[in-house]
N, C-alpha and C positions, 0 to 999 in steps of 0.2 A: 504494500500500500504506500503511495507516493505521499510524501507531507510537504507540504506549500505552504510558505508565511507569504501573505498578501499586505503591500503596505503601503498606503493610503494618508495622503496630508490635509485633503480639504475635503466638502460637500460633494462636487462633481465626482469626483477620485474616489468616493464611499458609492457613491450612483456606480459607475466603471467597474469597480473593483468586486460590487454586490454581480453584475452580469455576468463579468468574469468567472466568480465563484462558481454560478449556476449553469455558465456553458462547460467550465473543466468539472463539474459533478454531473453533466450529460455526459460527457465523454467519458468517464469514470467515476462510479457512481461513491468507491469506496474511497479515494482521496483525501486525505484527512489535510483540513484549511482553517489555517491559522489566521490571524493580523491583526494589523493595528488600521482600526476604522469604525466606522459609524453604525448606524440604528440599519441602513439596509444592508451591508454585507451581516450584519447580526441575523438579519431575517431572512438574509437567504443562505444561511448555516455556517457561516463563516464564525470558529472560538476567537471571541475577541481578547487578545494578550489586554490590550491597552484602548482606549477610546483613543480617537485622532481628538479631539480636542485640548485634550491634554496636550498634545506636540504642537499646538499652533501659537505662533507666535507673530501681531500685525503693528505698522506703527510704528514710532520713535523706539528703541530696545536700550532703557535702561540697567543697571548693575544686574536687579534683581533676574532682570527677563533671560541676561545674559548665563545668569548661576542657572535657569531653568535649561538653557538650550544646553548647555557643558551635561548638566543632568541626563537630556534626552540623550546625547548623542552616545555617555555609557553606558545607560539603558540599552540603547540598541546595540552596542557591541557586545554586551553581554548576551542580548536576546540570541543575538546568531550563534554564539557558540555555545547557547543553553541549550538547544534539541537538534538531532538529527536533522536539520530539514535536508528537505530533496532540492530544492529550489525557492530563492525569493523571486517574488515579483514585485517590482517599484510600478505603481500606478501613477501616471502622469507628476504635475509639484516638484520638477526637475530642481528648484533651487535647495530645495530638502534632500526629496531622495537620490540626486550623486551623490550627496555628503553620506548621506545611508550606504547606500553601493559600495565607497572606499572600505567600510567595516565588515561588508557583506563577503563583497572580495577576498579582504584579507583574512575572515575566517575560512575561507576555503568555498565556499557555495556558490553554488548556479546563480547566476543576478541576469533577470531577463526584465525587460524596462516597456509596461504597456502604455501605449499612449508618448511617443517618443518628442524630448525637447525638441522644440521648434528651433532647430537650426536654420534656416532659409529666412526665418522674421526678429531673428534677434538670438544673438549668444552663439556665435558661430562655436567659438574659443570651447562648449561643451562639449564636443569631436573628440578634443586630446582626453578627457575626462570620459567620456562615457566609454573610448578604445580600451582605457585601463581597466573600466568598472562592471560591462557586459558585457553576458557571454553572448545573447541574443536583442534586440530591438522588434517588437511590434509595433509596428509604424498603422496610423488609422487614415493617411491619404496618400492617393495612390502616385502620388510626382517624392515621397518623402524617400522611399526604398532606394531610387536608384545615388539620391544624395547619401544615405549611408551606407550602401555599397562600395559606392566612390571611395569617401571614408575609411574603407574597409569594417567597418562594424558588421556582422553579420545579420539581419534583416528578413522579416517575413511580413508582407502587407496584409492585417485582416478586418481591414473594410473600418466605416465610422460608426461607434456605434448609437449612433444619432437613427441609421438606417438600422436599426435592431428595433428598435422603439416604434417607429412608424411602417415596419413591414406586413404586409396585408392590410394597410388601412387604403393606400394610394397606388395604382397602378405604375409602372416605369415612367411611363409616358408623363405622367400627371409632373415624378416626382423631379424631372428634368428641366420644368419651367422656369 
């Protein structure tokens, strides 16, 4: 049985990461899915280590915010080398999770990165960072694959899942307009 930490920074990324959950539990049913996230990866069976709320941090970052994020980020080193996992998954929140990936990395684990930083609109410089930090990239548009190919970051396009949400409501034709 395959064990996956699912790790999630904001709202969308709990939305994301709940789908995710529920499409790798169709594909296998017994998968045991862990993470750090919200009220829907809760609901759709994901054991929550940690609420994502607790790791958010917006705004000017005073002493105290800063003693929290030093907090979070040994929390999460320890997380990764507390259990077997098979593999993390970073759900999109790239200014968070590369920092996650370096610890994910250096414990030894699979780092695959759903919902991949937008290199092409900003933050090119995350290329040298994500080469070092994943093993794989799922990319959700389809011009993003051949930019990290390029890159060399290894790369699987699967779709937006904006079109997950709205599938059978709208015909192709409609959803093209």
């Amino acid at each position: 049985m395959a064990r996956i930490l699912i790790v999630t920074g904001e709202a969308s990324g709990d939305l994301h990461g709940a789908n995710l959950a529920k499409a790798l539990r169709a594909k296998d049913p017994q998968v045991s899915l862990a993470g750090i996230g919200g009220a829907a990866m809760e609901a759709a069976g994901v054991r929550l280590i940690s609420k994502m709320g607790q790791f958010d941090v917006m705004g000017m970052v005073g002493p105290l915010a800063l003693l929290a994020i030093f907090r979070r980020f040994f929390f999460m080193r320890r997380l990764f080398r507390s259990e077997p996992w098979d593999a993390v998954i970073f759900v999109d929140n790239p200014g968070l999770n590369l920092r996650y990936a370096y610890f994910a990395k250096g414990a030894g684990l699979r780092v695959f990165y759903y919902i991949a930083p937008r290199i092409w609109a900003w933050g090119p410089w995350r290329v040298y960072w994500a080469k070092r930090r994943v093993d794989h990239m799922l990319v959700i548009l389809p011009f993003e694959k051949p930019l990290w190919d390029k890159a060399g970051v290894p790369c699987t396009f699967v779709g937006h899942p904006i079109l997950d949400a709205v599938a059978g409501l709208h015909g192709r034709s409609e959803l093209r307009l």
